[in-house]
C-alpha positions as CSV (number, residue, x, y, z in Angstrom):
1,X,0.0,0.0,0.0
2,X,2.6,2.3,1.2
3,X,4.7,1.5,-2.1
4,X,1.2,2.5,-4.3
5,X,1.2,5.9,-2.4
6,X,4.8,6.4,-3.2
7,X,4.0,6.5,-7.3
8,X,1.2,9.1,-7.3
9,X,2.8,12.7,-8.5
10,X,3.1,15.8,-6.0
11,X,-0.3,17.8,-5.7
12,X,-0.7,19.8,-8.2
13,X,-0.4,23.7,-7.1
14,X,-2.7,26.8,-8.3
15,X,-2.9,27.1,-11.9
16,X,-3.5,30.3,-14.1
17,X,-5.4,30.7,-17.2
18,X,-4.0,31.8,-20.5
19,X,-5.7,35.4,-20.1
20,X,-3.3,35.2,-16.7
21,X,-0.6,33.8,-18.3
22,X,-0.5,36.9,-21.2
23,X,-1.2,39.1,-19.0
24,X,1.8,38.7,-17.5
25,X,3.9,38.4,-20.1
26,X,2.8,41.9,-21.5
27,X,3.2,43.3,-17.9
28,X,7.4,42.6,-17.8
29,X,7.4,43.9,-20.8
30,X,6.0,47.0,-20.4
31,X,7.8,47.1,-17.2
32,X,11.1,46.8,-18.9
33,X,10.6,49.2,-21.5
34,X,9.3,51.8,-18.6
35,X,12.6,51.1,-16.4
36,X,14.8,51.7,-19.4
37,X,13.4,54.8,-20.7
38,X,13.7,55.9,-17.0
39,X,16.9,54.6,-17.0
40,X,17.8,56.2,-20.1
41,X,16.3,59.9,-18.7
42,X,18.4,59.4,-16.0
43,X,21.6,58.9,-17.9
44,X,21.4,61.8,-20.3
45,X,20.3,63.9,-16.5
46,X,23.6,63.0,-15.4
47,X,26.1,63.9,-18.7
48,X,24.1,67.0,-18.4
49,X,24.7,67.6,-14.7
50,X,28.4,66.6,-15.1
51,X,28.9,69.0,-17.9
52,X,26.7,71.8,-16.1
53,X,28.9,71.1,-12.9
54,X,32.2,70.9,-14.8
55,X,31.6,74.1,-16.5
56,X,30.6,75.7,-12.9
57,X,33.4,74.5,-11.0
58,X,35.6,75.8,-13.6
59,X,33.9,79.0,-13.5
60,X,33.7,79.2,-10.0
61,X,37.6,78.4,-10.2
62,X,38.6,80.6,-12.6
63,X,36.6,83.9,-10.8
64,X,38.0,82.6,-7.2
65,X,41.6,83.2,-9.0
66,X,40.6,86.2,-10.4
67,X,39.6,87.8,-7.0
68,X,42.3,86.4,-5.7
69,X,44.7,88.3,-8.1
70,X,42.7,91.3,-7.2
71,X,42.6,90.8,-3.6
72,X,46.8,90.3,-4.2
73,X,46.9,94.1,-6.0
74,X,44.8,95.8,-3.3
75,X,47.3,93.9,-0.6
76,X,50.6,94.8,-2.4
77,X,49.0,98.9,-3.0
78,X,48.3,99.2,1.0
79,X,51.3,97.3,1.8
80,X,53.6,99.9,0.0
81,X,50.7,103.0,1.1
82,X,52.1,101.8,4.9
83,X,55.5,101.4,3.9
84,X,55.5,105.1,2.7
85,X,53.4,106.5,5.2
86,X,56.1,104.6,8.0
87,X,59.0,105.9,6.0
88,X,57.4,110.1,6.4
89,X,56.6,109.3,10.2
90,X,59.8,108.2,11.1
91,X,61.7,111.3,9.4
92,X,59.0,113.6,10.9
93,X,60.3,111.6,14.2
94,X,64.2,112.8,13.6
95,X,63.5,116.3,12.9
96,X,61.4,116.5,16.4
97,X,65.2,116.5,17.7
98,X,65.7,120.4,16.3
99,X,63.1,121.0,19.0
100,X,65.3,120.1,21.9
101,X,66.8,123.3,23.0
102,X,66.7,125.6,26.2
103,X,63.0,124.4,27.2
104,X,63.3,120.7,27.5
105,X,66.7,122.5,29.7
106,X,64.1,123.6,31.9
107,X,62.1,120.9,32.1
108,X,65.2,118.2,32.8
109,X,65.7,120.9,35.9
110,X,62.5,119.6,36.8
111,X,63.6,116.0,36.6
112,X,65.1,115.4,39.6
113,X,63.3,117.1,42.0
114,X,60.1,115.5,41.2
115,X,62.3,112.0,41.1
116,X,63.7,112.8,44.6
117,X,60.0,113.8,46.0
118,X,58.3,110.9,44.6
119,X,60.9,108.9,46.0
120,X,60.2,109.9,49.6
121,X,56.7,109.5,49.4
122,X,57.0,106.1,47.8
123,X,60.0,105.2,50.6
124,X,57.3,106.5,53.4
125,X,54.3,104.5,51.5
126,X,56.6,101.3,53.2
127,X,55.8,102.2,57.0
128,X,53.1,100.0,58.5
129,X,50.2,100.0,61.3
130,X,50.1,103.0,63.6
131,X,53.5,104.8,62.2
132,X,51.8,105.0,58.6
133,X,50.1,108.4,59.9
134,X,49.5,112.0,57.6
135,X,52.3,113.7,59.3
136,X,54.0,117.1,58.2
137,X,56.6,115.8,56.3
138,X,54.5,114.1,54.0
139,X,52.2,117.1,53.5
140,X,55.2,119.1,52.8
141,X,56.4,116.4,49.9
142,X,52.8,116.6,48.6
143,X,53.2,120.1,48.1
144,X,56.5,119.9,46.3
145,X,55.1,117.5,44.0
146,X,52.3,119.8,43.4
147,X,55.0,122.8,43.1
148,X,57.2,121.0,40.4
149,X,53.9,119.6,38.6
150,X,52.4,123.5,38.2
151,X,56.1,124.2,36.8
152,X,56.1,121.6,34.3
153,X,52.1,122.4,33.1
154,X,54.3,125.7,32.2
155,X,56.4,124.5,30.3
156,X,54.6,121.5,28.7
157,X,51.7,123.8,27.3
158,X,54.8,124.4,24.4
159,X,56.6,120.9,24.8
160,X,54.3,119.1,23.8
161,X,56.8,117.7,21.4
162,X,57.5,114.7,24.4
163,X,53.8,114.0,23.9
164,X,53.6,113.9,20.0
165,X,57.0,112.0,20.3
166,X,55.3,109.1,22.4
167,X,51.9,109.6,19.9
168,X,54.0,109.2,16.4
169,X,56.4,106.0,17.9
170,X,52.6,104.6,18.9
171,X,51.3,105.7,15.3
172,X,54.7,103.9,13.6
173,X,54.0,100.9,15.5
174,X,50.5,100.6,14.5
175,X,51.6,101.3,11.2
176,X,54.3,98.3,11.5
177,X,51.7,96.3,12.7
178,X,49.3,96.6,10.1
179,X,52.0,96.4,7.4
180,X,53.3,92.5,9.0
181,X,49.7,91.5,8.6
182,X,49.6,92.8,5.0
183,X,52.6,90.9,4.5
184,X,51.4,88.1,5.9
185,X,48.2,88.2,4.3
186,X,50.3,88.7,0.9
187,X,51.9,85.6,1.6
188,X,49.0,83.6,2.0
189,X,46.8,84.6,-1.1
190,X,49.7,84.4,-3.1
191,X,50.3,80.8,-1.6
192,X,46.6,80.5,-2.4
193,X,46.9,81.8,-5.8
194,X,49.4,78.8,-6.4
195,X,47.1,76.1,-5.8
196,X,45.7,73.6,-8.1
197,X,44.0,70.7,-7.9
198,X,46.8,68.9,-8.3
199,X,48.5,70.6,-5.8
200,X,50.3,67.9,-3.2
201,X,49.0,69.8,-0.1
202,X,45.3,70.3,-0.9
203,X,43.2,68.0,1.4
204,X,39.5,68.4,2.8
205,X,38.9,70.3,5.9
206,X,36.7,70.0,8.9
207,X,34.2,73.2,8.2
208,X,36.2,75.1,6.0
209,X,33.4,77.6,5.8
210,X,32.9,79.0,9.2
211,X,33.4,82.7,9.9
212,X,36.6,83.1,12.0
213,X,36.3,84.7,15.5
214,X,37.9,88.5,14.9
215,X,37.1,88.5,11.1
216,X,36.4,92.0,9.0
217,X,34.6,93.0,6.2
218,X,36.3,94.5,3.2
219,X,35.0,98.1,4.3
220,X,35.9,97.4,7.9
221,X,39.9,96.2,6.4
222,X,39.7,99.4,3.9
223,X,38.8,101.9,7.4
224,X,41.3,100.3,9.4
225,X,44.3,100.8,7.4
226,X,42.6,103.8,5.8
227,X,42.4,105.2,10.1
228,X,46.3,104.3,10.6
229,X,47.2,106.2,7.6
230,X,45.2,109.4,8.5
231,X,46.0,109.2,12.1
232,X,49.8,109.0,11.4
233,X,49.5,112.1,8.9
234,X,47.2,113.7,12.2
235,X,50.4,113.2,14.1
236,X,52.9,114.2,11.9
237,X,50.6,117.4,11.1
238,X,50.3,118.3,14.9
239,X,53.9,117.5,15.4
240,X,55.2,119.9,12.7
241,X,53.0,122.8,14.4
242,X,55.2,122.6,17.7
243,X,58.7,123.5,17.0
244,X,59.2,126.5,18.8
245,X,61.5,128.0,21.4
246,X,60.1,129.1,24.9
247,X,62.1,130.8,27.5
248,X,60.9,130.4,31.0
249,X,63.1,132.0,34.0
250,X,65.2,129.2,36.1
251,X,66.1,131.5,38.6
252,X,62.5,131.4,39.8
253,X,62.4,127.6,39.8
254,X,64.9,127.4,41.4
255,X,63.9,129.7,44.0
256,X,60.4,128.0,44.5
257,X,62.2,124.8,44.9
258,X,64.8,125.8,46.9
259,X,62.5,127.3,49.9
260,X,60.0,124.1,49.3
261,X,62.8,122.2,50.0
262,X,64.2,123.0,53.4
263,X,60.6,123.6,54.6
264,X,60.2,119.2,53.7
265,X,63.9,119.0,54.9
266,X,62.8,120.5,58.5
267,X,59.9,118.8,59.0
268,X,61.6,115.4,58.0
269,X,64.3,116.5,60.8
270,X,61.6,117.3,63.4
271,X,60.0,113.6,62.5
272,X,62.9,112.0,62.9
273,X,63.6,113.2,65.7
274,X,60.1,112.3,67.3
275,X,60.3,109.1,66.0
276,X,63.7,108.6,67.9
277,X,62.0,110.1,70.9
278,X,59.4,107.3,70.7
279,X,61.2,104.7,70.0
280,X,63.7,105.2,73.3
281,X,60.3,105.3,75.3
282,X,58.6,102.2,73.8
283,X,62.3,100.6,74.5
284,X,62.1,101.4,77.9
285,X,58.6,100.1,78.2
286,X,59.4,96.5,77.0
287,X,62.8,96.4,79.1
288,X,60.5,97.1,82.2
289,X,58.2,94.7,81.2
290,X,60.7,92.1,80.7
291,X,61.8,92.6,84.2
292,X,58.6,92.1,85.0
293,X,57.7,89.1,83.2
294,X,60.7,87.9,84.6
295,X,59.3,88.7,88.6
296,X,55.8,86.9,87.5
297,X,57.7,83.9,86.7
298,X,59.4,83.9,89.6
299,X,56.5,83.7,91.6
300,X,54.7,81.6,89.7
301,X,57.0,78.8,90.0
302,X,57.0,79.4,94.0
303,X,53.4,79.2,93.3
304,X,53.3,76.3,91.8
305,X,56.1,74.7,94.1
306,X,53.6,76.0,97.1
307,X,50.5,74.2,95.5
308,X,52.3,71.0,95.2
309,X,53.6,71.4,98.9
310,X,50.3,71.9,99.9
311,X,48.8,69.0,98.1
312,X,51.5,66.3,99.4
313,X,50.3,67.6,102.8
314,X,46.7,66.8,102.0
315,X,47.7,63.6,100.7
316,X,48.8,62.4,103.9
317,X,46.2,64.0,105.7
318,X,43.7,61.6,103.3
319,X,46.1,58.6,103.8
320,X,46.0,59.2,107.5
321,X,42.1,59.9,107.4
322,X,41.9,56.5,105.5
323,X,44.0,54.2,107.3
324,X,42.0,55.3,110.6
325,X,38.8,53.6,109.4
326,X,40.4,50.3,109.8
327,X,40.3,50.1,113.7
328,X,37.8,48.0,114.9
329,X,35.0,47.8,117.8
330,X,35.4,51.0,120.7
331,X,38.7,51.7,119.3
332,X,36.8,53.0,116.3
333,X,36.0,56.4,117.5
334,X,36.0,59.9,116.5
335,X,38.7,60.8,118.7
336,X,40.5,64.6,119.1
337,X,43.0,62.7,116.1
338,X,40.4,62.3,113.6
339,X,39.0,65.9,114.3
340,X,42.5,67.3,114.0
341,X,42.7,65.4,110.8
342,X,39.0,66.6,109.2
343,X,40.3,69.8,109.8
344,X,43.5,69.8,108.5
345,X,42.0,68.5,105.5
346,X,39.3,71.2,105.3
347,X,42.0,73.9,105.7
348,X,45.0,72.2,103.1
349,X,42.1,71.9,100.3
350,X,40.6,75.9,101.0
351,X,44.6,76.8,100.9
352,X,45.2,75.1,97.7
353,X,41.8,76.8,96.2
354,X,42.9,80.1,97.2
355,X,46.9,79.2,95.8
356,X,45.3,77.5,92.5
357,X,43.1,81.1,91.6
358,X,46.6,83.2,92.3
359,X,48.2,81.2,90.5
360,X,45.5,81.2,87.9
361,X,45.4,85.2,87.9
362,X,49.1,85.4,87.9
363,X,49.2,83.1,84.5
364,X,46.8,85.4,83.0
365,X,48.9,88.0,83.9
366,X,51.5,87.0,82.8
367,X,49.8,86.0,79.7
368,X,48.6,89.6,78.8
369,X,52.1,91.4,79.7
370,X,53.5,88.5,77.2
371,X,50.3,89.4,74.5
372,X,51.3,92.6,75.2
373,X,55.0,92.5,75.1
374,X,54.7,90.8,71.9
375,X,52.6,94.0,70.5
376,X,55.4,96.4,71.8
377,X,57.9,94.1,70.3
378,X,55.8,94.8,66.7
379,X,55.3,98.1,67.0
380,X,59.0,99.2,68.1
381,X,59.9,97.4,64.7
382,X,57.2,99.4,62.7
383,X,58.8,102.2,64.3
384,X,62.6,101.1,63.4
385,X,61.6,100.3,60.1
386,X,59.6,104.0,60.2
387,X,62.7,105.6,61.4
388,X,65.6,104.0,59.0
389,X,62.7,104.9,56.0
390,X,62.8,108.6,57.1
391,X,66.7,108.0,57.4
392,X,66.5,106.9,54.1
393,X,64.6,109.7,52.6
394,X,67.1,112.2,54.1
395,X,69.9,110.3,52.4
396,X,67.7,111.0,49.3
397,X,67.1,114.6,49.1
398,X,71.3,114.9,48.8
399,X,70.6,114.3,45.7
400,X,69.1,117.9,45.2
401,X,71.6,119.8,46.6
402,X,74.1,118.8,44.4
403,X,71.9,119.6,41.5
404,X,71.2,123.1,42.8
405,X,74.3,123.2,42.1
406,X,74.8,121.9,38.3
407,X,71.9,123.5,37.0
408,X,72.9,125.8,35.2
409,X,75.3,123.0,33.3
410,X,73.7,122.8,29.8
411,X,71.7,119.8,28.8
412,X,72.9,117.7,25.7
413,X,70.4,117.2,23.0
414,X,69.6,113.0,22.7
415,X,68.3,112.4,19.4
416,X,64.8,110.8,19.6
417,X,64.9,107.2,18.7
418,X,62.6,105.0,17.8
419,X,60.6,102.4,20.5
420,X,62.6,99.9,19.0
421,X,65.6,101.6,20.1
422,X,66.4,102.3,16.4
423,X,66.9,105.8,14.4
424,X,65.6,104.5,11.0
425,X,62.5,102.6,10.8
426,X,63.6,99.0,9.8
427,X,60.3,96.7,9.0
428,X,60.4,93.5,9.7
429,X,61.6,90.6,7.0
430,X,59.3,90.3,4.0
């Protein structure tokens, strides 16, 4: 039976009619012919695309060199603009030295008085705590500053040539600035300029096209160079209008300064002097207070040796007290022994209250004249250090009695140099 099963064919699966079967057949047909005209739409999209894009990029290549070049000219005609412009404001900046002449004389007499002053006060700024006071001597320094600033607002109403000296090496190093970032910049677009894309070093970037933090727009680069140049001519203009000669009298300078300086000299004398006074005393104080401190100790150990006397005694009053409770029966009684003992005990342990609070209140005392010894040891070295800074500031103001006496000793003009130290203005490497 099994072997009869075994010969009848597979079931038959779902059949289609013929209508089906056409159907079909015209349906991949149609299908392929749809798929290949897309197919074919799709190909001549893409030639077109590649030769649309080919053509761009080329543009697009061909104008980014272009602007390039153009961005290269306008670089190179402000780099030599600034190179000029550098070149005027750094001969303007040599002839500023025919303007050195019998008033910057004046004003170097100025010099060291103000230098010396100054001096003190900074030398007297050093004094700490209670010796940093507003004492004469420093409102007589204040007054000399004042004096020799009113003498040089004189004379720098027509030297301003110092001032337009500091503006025009500020101006030429703005100038030298901005021409090492047009040479840079140079550099770059003309390395930029070079570039194919066959070029060995092009490579893609991480967001080439993000806006740099600090960047300008054309107008903003235009101004900014366009400011320097105006600003330098500014300077040089205003510089030009203040060669002239002044004559201010020395004599009455001199005079001003002269009685402005022995009115500071005395009262630096006088504080000295009170200082010395001060010192001496608060010396005193601490050696007596040493002494003392030296007494309180003293006592204080027999204090201590006392208390320690005192409770050995009332150790053997306790041990004596203590051992007494051992007798037995009668014998046990409170004899005059025992009330000898209870009241020795009572009077050795009021004693040693009474010798623990002296020597408690001597501790503190001792204790506050050491706090305190310990501020007097401060302040006498506030006041030491106060003293050798007013010492010092005498041994300063020598300096202007020698110059009262060289005063009249002409000045030699010093060429004005450049910040960099150099006469000519010397740009950095190309």
């Amino acid at each position: 039976m099994c072997k009869m099963m075994s010969t009848f064919p597979a079931k038959p699966g779902l059949r289609h009619g013929v209508s089906d079967w056409r159907g079909n057949n015209q349906q991949l047909s149609a299908t392929a012919q749809h798929e290949r005209h897309v197919s074919s739409a799709i190909r001549q999209e893409g030639r077109s695309l590649r030769n649309e894009t080919n053509c761009q990029t080329s543009w697009d290549e061909s104008d980014t060199s272009r602007r390039l070049g153009d961005r290269v000219w306008d670089v190179a005609r402000w780099k030599d603009v600034l190179e000029t412009c550098a070149l005027k404001v750094d001969e303007e900046m040599e002839a500023l030295t025919l303007t050195k002449d019998k008033t910057e004389q004046a004003l170097a007499a100025t010099a060291v008085p103000l230098e010396v002053s100054t001096e003190c006060l900074t030398l007297r700024e050093g004094r700490r705590g209670h010796e940093l006071v507003m004492d004469p001597v420093e409102e007589q320094l204040k007054k000399e500053v004042e004096l020799i600033e009113r003498v040089q607002q004189s004379l720098q109403q027509h030297i301003d040539q110092a001032f337009e000296q500091l503006v025009l090496q500020e101006t030429r190093h703005q100038l030298t600035n901005d021409l090492q970032n047009k040479m840079d910049a140079l550099d770059i677009d003309m390395s930029c300029l070079s570039l194919t894309t066959k070029s060995p070093q092009i490579s893609l970037k991480t967001n080439p096209t993000r806006i740099p933090p600090g960047s300008s727009t054309s107008q903003e680069w235009v101004q900014f160079s366009q400011f320097n140049v105006n600003r330098a001519q500014e300077a040089m203009q205003a510089s030009q209008q203040i060669r002239e000669n002044m004559n201010l009298s020395r004599a009455q300078l001199q005079n001003e300064l002269e009685t402005q300086r022995r009115a500071t000299e005395f009262a630096l004398r006088k504080r000295n002097h009170n200082e010395e006074q001060s010192r001496d005393e608060l010396q005193w104080q601490i050696r007596n207070t040493e002494e003392e401190m030296a007494e309180m100790e003293g006592d204080i150990q027999g204090l201590d040796a006392d208390l320690q006397a005192k409770t050995a005694s009332l150790k053997l009053a306790h041990t004596r007290l203590e051992t007494r409770t051992r007798r037995l029966g009668m014998d046990l009684c409170r004899d005059e022994v025992q009330h000898g003992l209870v009241a020795e005990v009572q009077q050795l342990e009021a004693t040693i209250q009474v010798l623990k609070q002296k020597l408690s209140e001597a501790q503190n005392s001792l204790q506050r004249m050491k706090l305190h010894h310990s501020h007097m040891l401060q302040d006498l070295s506030r006041k030491q250090e106060a003293l050798s800074l007013e010492q010092r500031s005498m041994s300063t103001r020598t300096r202007l009695t020698s110059t009262s006496t060289t005063d009249r000793t002409a000045v030699p003009l010093v060429p004005l140099a450049n910040s960099s130290g150099r006469s000519n203005l010397q740009l950095l490497a190309q």
